[in-house]
N, C-alpha and C positions, 0 to 999 in steps of 0.2 A: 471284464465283460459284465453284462447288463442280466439281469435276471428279470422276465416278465409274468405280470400272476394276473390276470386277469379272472373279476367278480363273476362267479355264478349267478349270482343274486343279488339283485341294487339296491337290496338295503343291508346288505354287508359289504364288508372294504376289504380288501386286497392290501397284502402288508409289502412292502418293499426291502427286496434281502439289501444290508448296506454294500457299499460298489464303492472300491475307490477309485479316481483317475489321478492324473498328471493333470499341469498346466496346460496352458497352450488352450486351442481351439476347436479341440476333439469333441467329437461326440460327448455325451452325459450319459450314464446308468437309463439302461429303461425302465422306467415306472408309470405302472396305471392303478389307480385302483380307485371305486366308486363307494358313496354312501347315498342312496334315494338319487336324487339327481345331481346331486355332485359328483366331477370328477375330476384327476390328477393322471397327466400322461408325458411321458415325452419323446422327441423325436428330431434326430441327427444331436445339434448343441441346445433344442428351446426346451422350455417344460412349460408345460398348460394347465392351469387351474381354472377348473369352472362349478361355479353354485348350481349349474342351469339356470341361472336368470344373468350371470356377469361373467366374462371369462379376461382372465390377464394370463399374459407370457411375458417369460423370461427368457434371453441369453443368455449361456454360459459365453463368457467375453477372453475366459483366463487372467482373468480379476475379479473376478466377482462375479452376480447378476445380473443382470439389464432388462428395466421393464422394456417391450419392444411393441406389447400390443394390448389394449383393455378394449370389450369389444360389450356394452350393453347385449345381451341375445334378443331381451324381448323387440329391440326394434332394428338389430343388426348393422348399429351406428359404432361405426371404430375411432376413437375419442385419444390414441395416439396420433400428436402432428407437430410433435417437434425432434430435438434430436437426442435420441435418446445416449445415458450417460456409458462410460466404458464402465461401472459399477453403481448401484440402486444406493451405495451407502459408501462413506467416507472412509476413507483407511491411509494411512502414512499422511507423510507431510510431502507440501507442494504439488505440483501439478501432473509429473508422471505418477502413474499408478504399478505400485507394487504387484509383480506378479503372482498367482496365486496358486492354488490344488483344490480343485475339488473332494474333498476325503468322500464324504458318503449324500446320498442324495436316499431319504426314508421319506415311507406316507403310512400313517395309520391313523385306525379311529379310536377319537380321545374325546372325551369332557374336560377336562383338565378336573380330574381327579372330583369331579360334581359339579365345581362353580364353574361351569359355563354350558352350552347347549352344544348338546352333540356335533361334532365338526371330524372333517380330514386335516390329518395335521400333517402340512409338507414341511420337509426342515434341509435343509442345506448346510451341509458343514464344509467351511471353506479355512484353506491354512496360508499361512501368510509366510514363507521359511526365512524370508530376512527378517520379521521381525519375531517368529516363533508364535505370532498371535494365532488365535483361529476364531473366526464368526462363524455363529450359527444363523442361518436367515430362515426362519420360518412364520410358516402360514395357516392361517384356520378357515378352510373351506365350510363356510356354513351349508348344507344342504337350503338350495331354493333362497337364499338371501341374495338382498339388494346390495351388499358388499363382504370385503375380507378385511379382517387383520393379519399385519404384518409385524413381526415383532424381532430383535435382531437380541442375541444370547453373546456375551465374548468371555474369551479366558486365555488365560497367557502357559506357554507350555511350562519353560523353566519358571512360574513362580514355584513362591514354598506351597506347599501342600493345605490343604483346607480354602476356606473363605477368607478372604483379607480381614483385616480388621477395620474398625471405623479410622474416620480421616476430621474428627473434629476438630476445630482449630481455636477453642480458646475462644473465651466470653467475648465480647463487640457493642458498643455504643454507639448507639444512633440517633439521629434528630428529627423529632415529629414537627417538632415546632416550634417559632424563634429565628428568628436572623440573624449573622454576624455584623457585629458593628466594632468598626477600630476608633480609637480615640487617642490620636496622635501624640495630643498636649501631654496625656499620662506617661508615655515614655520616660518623661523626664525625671522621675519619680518612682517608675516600678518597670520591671520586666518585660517582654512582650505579650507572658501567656494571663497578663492581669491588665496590659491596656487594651486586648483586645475580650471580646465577652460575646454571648450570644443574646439576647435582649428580642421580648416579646409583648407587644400591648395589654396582650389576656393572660400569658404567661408562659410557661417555655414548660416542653412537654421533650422527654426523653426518654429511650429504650434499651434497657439493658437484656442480649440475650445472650444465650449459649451456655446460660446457668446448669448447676446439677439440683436438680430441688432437693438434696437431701443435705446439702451442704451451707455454711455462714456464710455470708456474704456480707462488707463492709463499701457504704458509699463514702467516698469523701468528694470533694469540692472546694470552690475557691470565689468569691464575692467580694464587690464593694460598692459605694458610690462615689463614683470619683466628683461627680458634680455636686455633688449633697442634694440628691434630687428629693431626698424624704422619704425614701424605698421601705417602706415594709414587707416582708415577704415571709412564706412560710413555705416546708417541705413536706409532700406527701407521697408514699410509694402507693402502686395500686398493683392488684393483679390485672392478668391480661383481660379479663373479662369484665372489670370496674367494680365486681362485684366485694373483694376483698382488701382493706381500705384501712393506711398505718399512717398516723403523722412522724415523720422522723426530727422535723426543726418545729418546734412552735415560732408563731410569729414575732420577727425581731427587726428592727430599725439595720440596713445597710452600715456598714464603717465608711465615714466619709472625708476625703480628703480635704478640699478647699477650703474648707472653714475649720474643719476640728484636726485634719493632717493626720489619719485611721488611715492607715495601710488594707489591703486586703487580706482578710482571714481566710483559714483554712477549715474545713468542719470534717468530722470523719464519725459517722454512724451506720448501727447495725441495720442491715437489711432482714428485718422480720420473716419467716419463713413461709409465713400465711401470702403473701403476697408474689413468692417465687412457684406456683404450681405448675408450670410447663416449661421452667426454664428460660421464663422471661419475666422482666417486674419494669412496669412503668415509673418514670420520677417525674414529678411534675410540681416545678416552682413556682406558686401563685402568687399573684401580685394583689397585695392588700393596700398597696396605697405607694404612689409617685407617678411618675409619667410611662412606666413600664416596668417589667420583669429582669433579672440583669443575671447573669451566670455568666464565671467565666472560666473555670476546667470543671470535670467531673471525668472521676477515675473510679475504680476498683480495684478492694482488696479480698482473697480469698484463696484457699489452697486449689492446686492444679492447676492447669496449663498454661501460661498466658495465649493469647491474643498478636495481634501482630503491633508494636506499640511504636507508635510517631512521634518523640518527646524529645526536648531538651538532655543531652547527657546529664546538667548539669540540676536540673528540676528532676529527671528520673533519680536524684541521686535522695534529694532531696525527701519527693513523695515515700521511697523504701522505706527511710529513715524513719518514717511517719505510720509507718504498716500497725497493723494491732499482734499481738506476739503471735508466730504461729500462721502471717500470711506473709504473701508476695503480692504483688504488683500484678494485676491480670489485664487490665484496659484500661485506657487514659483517652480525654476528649477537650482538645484545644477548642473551647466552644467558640470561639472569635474566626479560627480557618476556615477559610470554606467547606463547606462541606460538599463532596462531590457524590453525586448518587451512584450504586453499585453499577446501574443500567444493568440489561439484559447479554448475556454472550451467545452468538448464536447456536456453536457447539458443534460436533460433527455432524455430517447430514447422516440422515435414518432412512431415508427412504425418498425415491425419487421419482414423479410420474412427467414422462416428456410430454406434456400437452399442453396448449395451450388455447385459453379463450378470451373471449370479448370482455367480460364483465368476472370481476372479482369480487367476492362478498366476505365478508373475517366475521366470526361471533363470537366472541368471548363471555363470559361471564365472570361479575365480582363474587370475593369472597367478602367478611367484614360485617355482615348484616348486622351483627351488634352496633356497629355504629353508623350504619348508612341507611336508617330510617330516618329519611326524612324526605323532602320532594323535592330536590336537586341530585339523588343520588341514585341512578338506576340500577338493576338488577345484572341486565345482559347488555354489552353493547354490542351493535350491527350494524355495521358500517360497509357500502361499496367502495372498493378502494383500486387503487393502480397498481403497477408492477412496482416488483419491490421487496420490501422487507418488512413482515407483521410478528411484530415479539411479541402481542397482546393476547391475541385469538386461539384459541383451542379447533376451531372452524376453519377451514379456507372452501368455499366452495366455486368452480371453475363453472362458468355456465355461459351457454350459448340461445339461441333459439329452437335447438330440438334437447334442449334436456342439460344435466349437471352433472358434475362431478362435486363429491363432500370429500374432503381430506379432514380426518379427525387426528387431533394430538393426543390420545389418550395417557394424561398423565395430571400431575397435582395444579399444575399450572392456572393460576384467575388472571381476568386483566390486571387488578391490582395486587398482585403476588406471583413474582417471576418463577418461583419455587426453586428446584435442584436441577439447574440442565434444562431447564423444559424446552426452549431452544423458542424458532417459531416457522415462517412461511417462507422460502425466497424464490418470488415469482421474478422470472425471468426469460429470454427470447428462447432458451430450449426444453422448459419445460419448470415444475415446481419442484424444488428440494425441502423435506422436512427434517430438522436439524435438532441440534440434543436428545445426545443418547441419556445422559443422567448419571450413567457410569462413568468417573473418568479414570484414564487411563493406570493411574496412581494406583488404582485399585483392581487391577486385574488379579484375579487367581489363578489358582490351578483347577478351580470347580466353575462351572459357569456359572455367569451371574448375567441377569438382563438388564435389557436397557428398555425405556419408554416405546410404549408400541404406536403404529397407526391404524386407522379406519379408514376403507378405501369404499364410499360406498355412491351408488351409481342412482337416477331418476330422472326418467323420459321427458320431461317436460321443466322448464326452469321457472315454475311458478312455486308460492306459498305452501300451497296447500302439498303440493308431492314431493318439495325439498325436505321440509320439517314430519313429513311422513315416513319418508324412507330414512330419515336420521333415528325418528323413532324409532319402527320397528327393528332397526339394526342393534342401535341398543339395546332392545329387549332380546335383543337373539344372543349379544355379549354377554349380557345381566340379567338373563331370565328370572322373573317373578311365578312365584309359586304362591296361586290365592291361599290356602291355608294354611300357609309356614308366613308368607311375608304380608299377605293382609290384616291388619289389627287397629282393634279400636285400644288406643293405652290412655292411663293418667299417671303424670309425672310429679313426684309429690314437690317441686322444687319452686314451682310458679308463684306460688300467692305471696310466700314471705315478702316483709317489706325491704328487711335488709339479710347479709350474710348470715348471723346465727337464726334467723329467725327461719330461716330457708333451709338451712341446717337441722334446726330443729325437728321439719316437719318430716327427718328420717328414722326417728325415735320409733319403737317397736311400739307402743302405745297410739299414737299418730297413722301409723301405720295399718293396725289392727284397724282402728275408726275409720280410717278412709275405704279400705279394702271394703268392707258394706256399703259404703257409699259408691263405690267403681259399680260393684255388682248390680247395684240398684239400677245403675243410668243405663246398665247393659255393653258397659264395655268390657272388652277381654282380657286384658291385665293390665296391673300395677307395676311400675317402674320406682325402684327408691332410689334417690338421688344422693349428691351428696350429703356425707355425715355422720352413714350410719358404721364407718371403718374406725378402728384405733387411733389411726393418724391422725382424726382430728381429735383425740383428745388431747388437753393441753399437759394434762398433767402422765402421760403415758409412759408404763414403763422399756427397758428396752427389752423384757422378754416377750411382751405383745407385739404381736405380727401386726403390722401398719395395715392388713389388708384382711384381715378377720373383725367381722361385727364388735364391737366394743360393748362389754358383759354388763357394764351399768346399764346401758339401752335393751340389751339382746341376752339376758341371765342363760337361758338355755338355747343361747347360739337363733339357727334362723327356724328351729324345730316350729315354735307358734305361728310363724308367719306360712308357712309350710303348710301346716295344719288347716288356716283357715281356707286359703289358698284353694285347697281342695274340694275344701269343703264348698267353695262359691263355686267353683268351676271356674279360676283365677288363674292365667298366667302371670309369671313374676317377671321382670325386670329391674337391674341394678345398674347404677351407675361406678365406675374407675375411671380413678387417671389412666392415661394412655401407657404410660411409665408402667403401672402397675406390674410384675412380674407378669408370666402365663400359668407359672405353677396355681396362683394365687386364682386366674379367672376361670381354669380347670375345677379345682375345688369348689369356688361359687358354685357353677355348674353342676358339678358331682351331688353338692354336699346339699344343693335346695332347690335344682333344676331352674335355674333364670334361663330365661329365653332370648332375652334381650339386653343386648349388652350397651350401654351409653359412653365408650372409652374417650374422653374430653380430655382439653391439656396438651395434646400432642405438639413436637417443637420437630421437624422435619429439615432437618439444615445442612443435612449433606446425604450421601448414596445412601451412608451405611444405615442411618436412623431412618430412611425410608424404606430401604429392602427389611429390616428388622420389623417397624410395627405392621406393615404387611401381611409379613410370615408370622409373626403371631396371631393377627386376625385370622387367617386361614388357620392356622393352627387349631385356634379355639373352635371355630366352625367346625371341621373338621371331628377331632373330638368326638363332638355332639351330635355327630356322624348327618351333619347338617340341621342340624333343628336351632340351635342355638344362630341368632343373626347379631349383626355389629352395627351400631349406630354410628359414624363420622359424623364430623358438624365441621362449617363456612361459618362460623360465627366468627370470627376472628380476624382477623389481616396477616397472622403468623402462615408460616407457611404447613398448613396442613395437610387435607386431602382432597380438595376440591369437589368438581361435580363431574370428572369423565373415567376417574381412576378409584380400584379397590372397592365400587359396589358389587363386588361377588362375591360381599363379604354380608351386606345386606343393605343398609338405607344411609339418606343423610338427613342429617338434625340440619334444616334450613335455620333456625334465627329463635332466640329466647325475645318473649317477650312478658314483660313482667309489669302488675299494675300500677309502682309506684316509684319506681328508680333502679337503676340508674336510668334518668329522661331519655337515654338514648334508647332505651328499648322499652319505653312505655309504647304501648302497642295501637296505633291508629289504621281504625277499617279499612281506609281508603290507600292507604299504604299496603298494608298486609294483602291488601287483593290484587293489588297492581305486582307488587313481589311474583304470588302465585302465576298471576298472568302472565309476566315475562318467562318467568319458569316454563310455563307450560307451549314456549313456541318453539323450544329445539330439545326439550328435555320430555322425558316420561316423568310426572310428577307422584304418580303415586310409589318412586324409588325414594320420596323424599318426607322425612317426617315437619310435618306442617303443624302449628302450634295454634292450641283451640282456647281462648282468653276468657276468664268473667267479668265481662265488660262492665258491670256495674259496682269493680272494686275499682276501677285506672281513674289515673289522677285527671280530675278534669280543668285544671290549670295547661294541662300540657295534650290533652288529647277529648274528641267528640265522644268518643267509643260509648259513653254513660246511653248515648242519644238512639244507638242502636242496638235492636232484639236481639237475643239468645238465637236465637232461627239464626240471623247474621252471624254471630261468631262464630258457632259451630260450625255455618256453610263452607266459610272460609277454608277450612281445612279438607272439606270433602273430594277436593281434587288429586291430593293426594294420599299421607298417612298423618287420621287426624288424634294431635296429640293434645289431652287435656292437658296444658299445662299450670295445672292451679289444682289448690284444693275443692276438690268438687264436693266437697258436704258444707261448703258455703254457701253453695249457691239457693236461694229461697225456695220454697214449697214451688211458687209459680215459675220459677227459671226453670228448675227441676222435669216439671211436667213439659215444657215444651221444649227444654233439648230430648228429655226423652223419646216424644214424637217423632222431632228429626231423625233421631238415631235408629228408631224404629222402620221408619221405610227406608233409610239408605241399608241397612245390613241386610234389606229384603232383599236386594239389586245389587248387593258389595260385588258379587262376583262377577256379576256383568259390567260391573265398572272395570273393574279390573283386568278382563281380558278384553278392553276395549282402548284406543289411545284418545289420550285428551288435548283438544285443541283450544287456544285460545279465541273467544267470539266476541265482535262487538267493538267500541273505542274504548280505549286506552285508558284505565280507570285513574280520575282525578278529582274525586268526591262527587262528582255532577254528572258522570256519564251512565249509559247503558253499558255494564260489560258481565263477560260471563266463559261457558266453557262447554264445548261437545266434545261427550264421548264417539267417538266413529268407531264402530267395528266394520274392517274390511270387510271380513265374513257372512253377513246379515244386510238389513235390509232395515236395522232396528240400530238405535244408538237414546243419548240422554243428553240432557240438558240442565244446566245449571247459571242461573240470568241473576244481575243483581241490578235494582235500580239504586243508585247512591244517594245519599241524602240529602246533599242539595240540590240533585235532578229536579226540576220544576215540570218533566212531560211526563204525562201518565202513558202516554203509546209511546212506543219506538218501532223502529221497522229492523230486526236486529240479521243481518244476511248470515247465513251458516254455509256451512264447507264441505265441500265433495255431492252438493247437491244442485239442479239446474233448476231453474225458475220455472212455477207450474208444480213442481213436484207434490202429491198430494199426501197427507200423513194423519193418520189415525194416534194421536196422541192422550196420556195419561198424564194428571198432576200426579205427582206422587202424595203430595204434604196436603192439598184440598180434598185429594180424593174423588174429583172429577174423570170425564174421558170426554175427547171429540175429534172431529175432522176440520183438517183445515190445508190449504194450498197455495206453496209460497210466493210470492208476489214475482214481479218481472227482473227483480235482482237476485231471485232466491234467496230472499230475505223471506224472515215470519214477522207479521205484526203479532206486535204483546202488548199488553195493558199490566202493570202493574198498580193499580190503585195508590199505593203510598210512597211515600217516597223511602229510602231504608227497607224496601220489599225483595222478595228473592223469589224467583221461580224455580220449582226442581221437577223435572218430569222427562217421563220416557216418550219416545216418539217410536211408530214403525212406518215404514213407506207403503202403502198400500196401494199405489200406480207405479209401477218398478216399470212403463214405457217412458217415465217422465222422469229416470234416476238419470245420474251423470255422463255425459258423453261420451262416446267412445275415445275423444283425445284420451282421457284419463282411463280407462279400460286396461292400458299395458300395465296400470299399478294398482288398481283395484280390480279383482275378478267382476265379470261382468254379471254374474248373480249373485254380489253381493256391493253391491257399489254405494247407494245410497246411503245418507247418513244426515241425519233427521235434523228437522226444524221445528219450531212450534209456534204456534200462535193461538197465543191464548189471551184469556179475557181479563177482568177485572181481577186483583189478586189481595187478600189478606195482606197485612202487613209483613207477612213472611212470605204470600204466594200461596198459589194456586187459584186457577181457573174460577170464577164463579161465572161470568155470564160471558159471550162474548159476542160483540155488534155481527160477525157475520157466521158464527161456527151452529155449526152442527154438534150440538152438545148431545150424547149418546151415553149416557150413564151403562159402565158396565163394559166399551169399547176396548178389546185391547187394542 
């Protein structure tokens, strides 16, 4: 029987006693209960959840769930029209579906334990008795949001008791780059695994992962020249990040058959441990002279697990033979076989909404930014697509002529990084399925453990401006920001160096102290010390020293000095770790010197269990610090990490290192760096992301403009989101000095109102020559802000730049911030604003308010913006500084003093 408790008071919840049923087609447990305008009820076999702005139901089917209804409230459009499934999620093999029980059907009110925004949390516990499984399907009703997440829990009855263990399977080589080439004629002469080779113009680039960084690792390999082409070549390992850099072969002439009759050798050296820091080490065989690069096996030796190995009996017998004392055989790579790529699996489905529409839209975003600066390599990609299958996008969005539906993957997932499971979209005649749970089966316990969630979120109109709106605020209602926990200005001591030790260096308690007056001075909020300043990199370390305690030559009395000063500036601290790092170890940091911010880099994510684990130690740490403490992730990389839709309740992400003088791939170019931001900023909230603020007059200018543009410029860059100095900032000259301090000045004046505002991309598509830039919109107001860049080889001093959620005619009372002007002005017949930037490399930063709110946005747009708070500003302003601001303008009302 059902038990109903209905709320006294709607802004408390009503808790649901558990109820269990039988199979079959019965009724469900009754439950209701409300938070503000949310609520959760059911009635006969459906259950209803509603925000008050979205509502979806459910069937109990006696298998499972069944979406049956999603019903927008604001404009009472019902957006199921297909057939919905006999269960929302995948269970058994083939086509009948396993019958099921409903065990208990609960709702109560939860944060999830802080990180996230108060919600009703419905949960379904469903058993499976042929297979002893049980899922939990539950829901987080946000109060008054544009959507829900759905997240599915499983656990298996008879396993053993506790949480499974990991499922690693043993290191793996892979192929970046290089082709297989066979060379028939060699057979006659050698083997197969030496006539054929992988062979590369520039050179042949390959991946070893699934390492343990604390462990030896031994490369060996296999070369020749069967042609006597004149091959010189040499061997270099790298870390994942290019930053950390071991020749293993100096360069040597190939052994050559045709003329000299050189068999092909064998090589076997150590893998340096500076190069393995996340459990991956690049090998990259460069070609210093012949017609190409030529490889033709590459193995590994090291103790623990193997791998899964495709070898010759007779060659594996071989390779053992050839081990260093004390390993085994862990990976082997026929470089000459094809190499077939892992591709994507789609995975069981997660969730399923039967609807279907006219146009489909997928967005993905890359990871990699360490190597994808450049102008063939975009940020997000966005693409309308057909029915079907999208393994790319973390986005699918369904849309019509009265409005959309967003289906979100919230999981590690980039287009270029399949991740664990992440699974993808399969649109089809009865509706969408989203697939990869993440957990597989292998690993069920007897505790539950979850799988990848979804984002089900809803917006009236199928335009730009209200799709990438309602994406945002949902987010921020997932990953709520708190301005003075997650708002910060930081400097990272890691940037300037030219190479590894040097970057190293600048963690030294000496270097440290120095800079920390310097942070203070520019007026930012704290210091971050990066790698260097742990045990671990000492080379000469003993084994009583804790790899993750200050090293006493740098730090004599631990992190007390730094601590001291700290206070004394009115300094927050930050530190960087491996992701590896123990938790005991980042408890202690925190204990023992109060860091706030944590930068945990390195991470290798290659199956459930190393995903569910560094997770739960990030919460962990949070937690702790009883939320104060926040966790930095980073996309620098192509490893699979942690993307941009998963684990910021943790706190922010590290977008992209950029550094003045090498490795070139992330020597840092304006016009790049802005366009990054810009895509960022069209389906993401950018200020979850820490954004890297450059001294553009140390970058090499063999490889980048940057020398050519203002301190104003660098530092804007980052003001869209969280801007991080990444460099030594007591570098910077008296006159740099003085006018980022300016900038810094009037944005902290305004931080907050950035920040409870969402940012949108304005303007074209920056390609060193364009207008582009960025509006803050607050729903709420009538006021927003503005940040314009003209690029520098822009030859127009006006542009006419159109802004968003605002209708042409609109008239706006605006301020420079950085000129220190004010005036009126009203937007042209596109609700565009004319702007004059005078220089080219100029930036405009200023607030707007609407001060004809009969001329703010239509009513189409009204169901998603309150209708006294619609407007969201433009400007048009006049001639500007090389940095911006207002000085005169051909047709404004210049009003000195206007707010």
């Amino acid at each position: 029987m059902g038990v109903l408790l209905e709320s006294m008071n709607i802004q408390a919840i009503a808790l649901m006693i558990v109820v269990s049923v039988g199979a079959g087609f019965g009724a469900v447990p009754e439950i209701s209960g409300s938070l503000g305008p949310a609520r959760v009820h059911s009635s006969g076999n459906r259950i209803t959840a509603s925000t008050g702005t979205v509502e979806r139901s459910w069937l109990w089917t006696g298998h499972g769930l069944a979406t049956v209804s999603v019903v927008d409230q604001r404009t009472g459009r019902e957006w199921v029209n297909g057939d919905p499934a006999g269960c929302d999620w995948e269970e058994g093999e083939g086509s009948e579906l396993p019958a099921a029980e409903l065990v208990s059907l609960t709702a109560e009110r939860s944060d999830d334990d802080g990180f996230t925004s108060e919600h009703l949390r419905v949960r379904a516990d469903v058993r499976y008795p042929a297979s002893g499984r049980v899922v939990r399907h539950e829901t987080w009703v946000y109060p008054g949001s544009e959507g829900m997440r759905t997240q599915l829990w499983m656990k298996q009855e008879d396993a053993a008791g506790g949480t499974a263990g990991g499922e690693v399977g043993g290191p793996g080589i892979s192929v970046v780059s290089g082709r297989p080439v066979m060379v028939r004629a060699a057979l006659d002469v050698a083997p197969v695994w030496h006539a054929r080779s992988l062979q590369g113009q520039k050179g042949i680039t390959l991946r070893f992962e699934g390492l343990d960084p604390s462990r030896t690792y031994h490369l060996g390999f296999s070369w020749w020249d069967y042609g006597n082409g004149g091959r010189r070549q040499r061997v270099v390992a790298t870390s994942i990040d290019g930053e950390a850099r071991s020749l293993l072969v100096k360069p040597q002439v190939l052994p050559g058959w045709k003329e000299d009759h050189r068999r092909a050798e064998s090589l076997v050296v150590e893998i340096p441990r500076q190069v393995n820091l996340d459990g991956s080490t690049t090998i990259i065989v460069d070609r210093l002279m012949g017609p190409s690069a030529v490889l033709c096996e590459a193995w590994l030796y090291g103790s623990g697990r193997a791998g899964r190995l495709e070898i010759d009996a007779g060659r594996k017998r071989e390779l053992e033979g050839m081990a260093p004392e004390g390993c085994s055989l862990l990976a082997y790579l026929d470089g000459g076989s094809e190499q077939k790529p892992a591709g994507r699996k789609s995975g069981k489905r997660t969730d399923f909404l039967p609807v279907r529409a006219p146009e489909l839209r997928a967005i993905g975003y890359f990871n990699d930014t360490q190597n994808r600066h450049r102008p063939d390599t975009h940020l997000v990609r966005d693409e309308v697509v057909g029915p079907g299958s999208v393994d790319w996008a973390n986005i699918l969005c369904l849309e019509n002529g009265r409005g959309g539906v967003a289906l979100v993957k919230e999981s590690h997932k980039c287009v270029n990084q399949a991740g664990v499971d992440t699974g993808g979209f399969e649109a089809g005649a009865g509706g969408v399925a989203v697939t990869g749970r993440g957990l597989p089966e292998s690993q069920l316990a007897a505790d539950w453990r979850w799988c990848w969630a979804t984002w089900m979120v809803l917006y009236p109109e199928a335009s730009d401006d209200l799709r990438e709106l309602a994406l945002k605020r949902f987010d921020r209602t997932r990953y709520p920001m708190v301005p003075g926990r997650d708002a910060y200005l930081k400097a990272n001591t890691w940037g300037s160096g030219i190479n590894q030790p040097e970057s190293m260096a600048r963690a030294s308690e000496d270097e440290v102290l120095a800079e920390m007056d310097s942070v203070a001075d520019l007026g930012l909020d704290a210091i971050q010390i990066d790698d260097g300043w742990q045990n671990g990199r000492k080379k000469d370390r003993s084994r009583e020293e804790r790899e993750w305690q200050p090293r006493a030559d740098w730090y004599p009395q631990g992190w007390s000095r730094v601590v001291e000063r700290a206070d004394k500036l009115d300094l927050d601290l930050g530190v960087w770790f491996a992701a590896r790092a123990p938790l005991e170890d980042l408890v202690s940091a925190y204990d023992g010197a109060g860091f706030t911010t944590f930068k945990l880099d390195f991470a290798s994510l290659r199956d459930f269990s190393s995903v569910e684990q560094y997770l739960a130690k990030g919460r962990s740490l949070v937690a702790h610090s009883g939320h104060k403490a926040r966790v930095n992730w980073d996309v620098t990389e192509n490893a699979a990490r942690f993307g941009y839709f998963w684990a910021r309740e943790c706190g922010s992400v590290w977008l992209a290192n950029r550094k003045p003088m090498k490795p070139e791939s992330v020597v840092p170019r304006p016009w790049l760096m802005l366009r990054e931001v810009w895509e960022l900023a069209r389906y993401l909230n950018p200020q979850k992301f820490e954004l890297p603020v450059s001294n553009f007059r140390m970058v090499n200018q063999k490889v980048s403009d940057a020398h050519l543009y203002s301190d104003t410029y660098a530092v804007a860059l980052g003001l869209p989101g969280l801007p991080v100095f990444f460099q030594t900032t007591r570098l910077l000259e008296p006159g740099q000095r003085a006018e980022v301090k300016e900038v810094l000045k009037s944005y902290r004046a305004v931080r907050d109102d950035l920040f409870g505002s969402y940012v949108f991309p304005v303007g074209s598509e920056p390609d060193n020559a364009s207008w582009a830039g960025f509006q803050w919109v607050d729903p709420d107001s009538g006021s927003g802000y503005l940040l314009v860049f003209r690029e520098r080889l822009n030859e127009e001093a006006e542009a006419s730049m159109p802004l968003r959620f605002l209708k042409a005619g609109t008239r706006l009372a605006l301020d420079d911030l950085l000129g220190g002007t004010s005036g009126r002005v009203s937007l042209d017949s596109n609700a565009a604003l004319p702007l004059v930037i005078g220089k080219p490399g100029g930036v405009f930063f200023g607030r707007y308010r609407v001060v004809d709110r009969e001329s703010r946005a239509d009513d189409r747009n009204s169901a998603e913006i309150p209708t006294d708070a619609q407007g969201n500003p433009g400007s048009r302003a006049a001639e500007t500084r090389a940095h911006g601001g207002p000085l005169a303008g051909s047709n404004d009302e210049l009003e000195p003093g206007t707010n």
